[in-house]
C-alpha positions as a Markdown table, in Angstrom:
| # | Residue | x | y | z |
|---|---|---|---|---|
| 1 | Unk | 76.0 | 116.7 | 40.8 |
| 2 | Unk | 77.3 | 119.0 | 43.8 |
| 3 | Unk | 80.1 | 120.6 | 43.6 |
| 4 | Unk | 82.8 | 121.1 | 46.9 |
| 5 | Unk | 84.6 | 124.2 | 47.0 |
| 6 | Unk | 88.4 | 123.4 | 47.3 |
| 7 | Unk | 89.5 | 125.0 | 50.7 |
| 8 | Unk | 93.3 | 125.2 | 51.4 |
| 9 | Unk | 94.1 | 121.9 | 54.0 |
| 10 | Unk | 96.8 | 122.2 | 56.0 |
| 11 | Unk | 99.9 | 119.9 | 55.7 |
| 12 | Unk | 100.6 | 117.8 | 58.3 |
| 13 | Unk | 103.9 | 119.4 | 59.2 |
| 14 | Unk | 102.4 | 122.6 | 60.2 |
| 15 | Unk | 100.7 | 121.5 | 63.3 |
| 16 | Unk | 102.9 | 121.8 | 66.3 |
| 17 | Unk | 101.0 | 118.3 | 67.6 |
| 18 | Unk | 102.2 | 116.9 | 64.4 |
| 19 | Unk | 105.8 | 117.2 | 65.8 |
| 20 | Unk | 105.5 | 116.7 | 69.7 |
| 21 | Unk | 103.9 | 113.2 | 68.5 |
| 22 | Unk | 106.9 | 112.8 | 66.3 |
| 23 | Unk | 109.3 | 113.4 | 68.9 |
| 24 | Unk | 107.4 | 112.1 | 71.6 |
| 25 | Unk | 107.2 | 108.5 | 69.7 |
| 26 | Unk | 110.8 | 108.2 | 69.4 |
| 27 | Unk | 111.7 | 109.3 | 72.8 |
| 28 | Unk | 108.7 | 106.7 | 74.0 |
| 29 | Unk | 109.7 | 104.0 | 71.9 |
| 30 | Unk | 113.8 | 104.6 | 72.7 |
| 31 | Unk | 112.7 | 104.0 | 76.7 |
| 32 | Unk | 110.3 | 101.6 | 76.3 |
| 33 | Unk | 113.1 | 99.2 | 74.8 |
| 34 | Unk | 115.4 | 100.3 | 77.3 |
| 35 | Unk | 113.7 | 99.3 | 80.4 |
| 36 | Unk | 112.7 | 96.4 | 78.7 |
| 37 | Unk | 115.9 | 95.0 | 78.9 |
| 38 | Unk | 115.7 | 95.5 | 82.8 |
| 39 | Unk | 112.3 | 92.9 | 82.6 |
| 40 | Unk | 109.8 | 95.9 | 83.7 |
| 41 | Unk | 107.5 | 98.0 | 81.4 |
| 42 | Unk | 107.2 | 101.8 | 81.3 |
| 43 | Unk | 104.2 | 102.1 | 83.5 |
| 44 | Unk | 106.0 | 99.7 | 86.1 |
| 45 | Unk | 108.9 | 102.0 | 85.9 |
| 46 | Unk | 106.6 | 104.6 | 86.8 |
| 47 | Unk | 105.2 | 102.9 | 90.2 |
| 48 | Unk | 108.7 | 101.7 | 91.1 |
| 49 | Unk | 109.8 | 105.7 | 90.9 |
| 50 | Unk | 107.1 | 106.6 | 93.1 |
| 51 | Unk | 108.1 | 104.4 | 95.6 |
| 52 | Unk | 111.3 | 105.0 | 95.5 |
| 53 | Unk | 110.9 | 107.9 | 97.9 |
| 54 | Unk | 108.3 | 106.4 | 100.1 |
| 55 | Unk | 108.4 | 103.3 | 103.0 |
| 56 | Unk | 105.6 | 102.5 | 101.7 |
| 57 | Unk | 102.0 | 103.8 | 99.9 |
| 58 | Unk | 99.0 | 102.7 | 99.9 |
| 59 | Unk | 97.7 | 101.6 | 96.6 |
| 60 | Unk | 94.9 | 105.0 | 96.3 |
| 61 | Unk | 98.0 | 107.5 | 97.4 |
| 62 | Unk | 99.5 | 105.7 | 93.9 |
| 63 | Unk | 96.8 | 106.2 | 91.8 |
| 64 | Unk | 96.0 | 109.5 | 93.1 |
| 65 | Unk | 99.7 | 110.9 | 92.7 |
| 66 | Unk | 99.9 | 109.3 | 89.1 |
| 67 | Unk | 96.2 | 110.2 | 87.8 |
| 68 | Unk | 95.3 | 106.4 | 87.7 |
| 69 | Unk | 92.8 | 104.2 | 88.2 |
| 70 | Unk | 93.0 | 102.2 | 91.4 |
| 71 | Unk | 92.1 | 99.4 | 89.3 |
| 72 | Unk | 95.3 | 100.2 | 86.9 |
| 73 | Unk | 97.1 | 100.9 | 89.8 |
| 74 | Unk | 95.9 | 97.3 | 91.3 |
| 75 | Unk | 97.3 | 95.3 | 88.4 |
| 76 | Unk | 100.5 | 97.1 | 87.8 |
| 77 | Unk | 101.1 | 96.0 | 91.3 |
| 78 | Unk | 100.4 | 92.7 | 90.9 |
| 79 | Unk | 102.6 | 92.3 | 88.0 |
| 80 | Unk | 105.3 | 94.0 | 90.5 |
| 81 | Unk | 104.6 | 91.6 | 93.2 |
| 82 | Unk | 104.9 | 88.9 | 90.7 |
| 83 | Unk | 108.5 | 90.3 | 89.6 |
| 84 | Unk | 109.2 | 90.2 | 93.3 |
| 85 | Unk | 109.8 | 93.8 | 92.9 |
| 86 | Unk | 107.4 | 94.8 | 95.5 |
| 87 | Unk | 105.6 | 93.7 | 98.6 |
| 88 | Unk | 101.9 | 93.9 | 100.0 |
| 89 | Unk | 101.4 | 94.2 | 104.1 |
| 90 | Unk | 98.0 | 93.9 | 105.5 |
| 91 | Unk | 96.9 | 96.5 | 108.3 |
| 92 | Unk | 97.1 | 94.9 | 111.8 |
| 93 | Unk | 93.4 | 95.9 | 112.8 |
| 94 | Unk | 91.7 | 96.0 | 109.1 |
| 95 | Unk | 93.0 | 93.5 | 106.7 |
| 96 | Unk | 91.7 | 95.1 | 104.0 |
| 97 | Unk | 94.3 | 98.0 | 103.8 |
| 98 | Unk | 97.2 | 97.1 | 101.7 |
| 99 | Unk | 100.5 | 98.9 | 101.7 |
| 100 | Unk | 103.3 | 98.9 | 99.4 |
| 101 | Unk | 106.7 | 99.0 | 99.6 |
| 102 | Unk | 109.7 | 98.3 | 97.4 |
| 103 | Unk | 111.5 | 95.1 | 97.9 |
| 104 | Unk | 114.9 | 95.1 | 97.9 |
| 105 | Unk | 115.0 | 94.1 | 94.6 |
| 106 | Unk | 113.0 | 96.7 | 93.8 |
| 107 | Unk | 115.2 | 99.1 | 95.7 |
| 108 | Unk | 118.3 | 98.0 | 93.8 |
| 109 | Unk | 116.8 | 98.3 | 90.0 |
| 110 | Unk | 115.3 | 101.7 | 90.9 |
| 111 | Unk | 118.6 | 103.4 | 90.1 |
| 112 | Unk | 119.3 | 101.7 | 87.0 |
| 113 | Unk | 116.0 | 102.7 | 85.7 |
| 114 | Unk | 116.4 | 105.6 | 86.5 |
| 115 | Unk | 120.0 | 105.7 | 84.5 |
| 116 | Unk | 118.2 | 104.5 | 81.6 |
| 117 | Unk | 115.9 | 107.4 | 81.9 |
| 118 | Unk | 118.7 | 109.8 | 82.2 |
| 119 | Unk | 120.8 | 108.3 | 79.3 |
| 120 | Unk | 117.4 | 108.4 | 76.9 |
| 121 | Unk | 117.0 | 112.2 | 77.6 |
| 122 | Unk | 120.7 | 112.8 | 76.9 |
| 123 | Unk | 120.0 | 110.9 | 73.4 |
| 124 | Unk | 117.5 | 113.0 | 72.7 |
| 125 | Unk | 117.9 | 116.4 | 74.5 |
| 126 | Unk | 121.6 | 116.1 | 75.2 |
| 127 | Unk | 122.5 | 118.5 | 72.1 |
| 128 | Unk | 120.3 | 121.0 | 73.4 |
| 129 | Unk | 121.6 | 124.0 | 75.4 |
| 130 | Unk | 120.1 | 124.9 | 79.0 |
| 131 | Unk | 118.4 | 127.3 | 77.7 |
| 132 | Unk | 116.2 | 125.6 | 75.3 |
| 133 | Unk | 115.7 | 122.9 | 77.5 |
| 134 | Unk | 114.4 | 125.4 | 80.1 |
| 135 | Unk | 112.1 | 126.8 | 77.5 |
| 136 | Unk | 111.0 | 123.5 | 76.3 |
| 137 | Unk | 110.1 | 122.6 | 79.9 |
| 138 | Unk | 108.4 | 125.7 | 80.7 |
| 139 | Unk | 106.1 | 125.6 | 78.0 |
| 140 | Unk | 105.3 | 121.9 | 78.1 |
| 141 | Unk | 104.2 | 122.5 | 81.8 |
| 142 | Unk | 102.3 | 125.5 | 81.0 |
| 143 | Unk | 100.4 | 123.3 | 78.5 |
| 144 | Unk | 99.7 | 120.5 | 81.2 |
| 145 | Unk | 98.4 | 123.4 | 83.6 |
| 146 | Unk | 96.2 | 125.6 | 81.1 |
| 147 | Unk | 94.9 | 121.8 | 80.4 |
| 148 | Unk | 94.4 | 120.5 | 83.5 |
| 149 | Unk | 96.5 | 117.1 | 82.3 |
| 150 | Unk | 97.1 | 115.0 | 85.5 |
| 151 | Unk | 97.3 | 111.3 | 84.5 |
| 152 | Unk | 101.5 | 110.4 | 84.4 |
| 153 | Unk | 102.5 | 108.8 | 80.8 |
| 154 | Unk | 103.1 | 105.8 | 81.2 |
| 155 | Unk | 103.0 | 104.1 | 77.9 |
């Protein structure tokens, strides 16, 4: 019979990871719901932001801005196109090349999104002074540098 020596485990609620995923669940879960109700999915949100800004992007600048896959990027457009949210052009010499643009319906539910967005954070962070919410920020982007994290969360 072997015997294991009994080494002292570590609870779960001593790992810092242990409550980023905590907090990072609820926060997820509150938006996901939220933008739900709008008929468009986190990662859809997340496309329709980034155009926001732009007349239009081709589907690579997307992936490449967000850390996706074109292939990702492909279908969440589709999906898009199909909610009539955005719109595809062809190039006049190459009909390969693909932009994107918003629609105008697109245009229109970018804001209220983006509301939705703001109201989550102010559910969860809203309590929080400008200080620790400063803090908070810097270290959570110091973590995504000394990693080298680039893909956007999108689910």
């Amino acid at each position: 019979m072997v015997v294991m020596s009994m080494t002292q485990i570590s609870p779960l609620e001593s790992h810092l990871g242990y409550w980023l995923r905590f907090v990072s669940n609820q926060v997820s879960h509150a938006f996901r719901r939220k933008v739900a109700s709008q008929g468009v999915t986190v990662a859809e949100w997340v496309v329709l932001r980034e155009l926001y800004d732009e007349e239009q992007l081709v589907p690579s600048a997307i992936a490449e801005r967000l850390g996706m896959t074109r292939g990702a990027i492909s279908k969440l457009v589709d999906r898009l196109e199909a909610k009539t949210l955005v719109s595809r052009s062809a190039g006049k010499t190459d009909r390969r090349f693909q932009a994107v643009a918003l629609t105008e319906a697109g245009r229109r539910l970018v804001p209220v999104l983006a509301a939705l967005a703001d109201q989550n954070d102010a559910e969860f962070f809203g309590h929080l002074d400008q200080s620790e919410r400063t803090t908070i920020e810097r270290v959570m982007r110091d973590i995504v540098r000394r990693q080298g994290l680039r893909a956007v969360p999108v689910d």
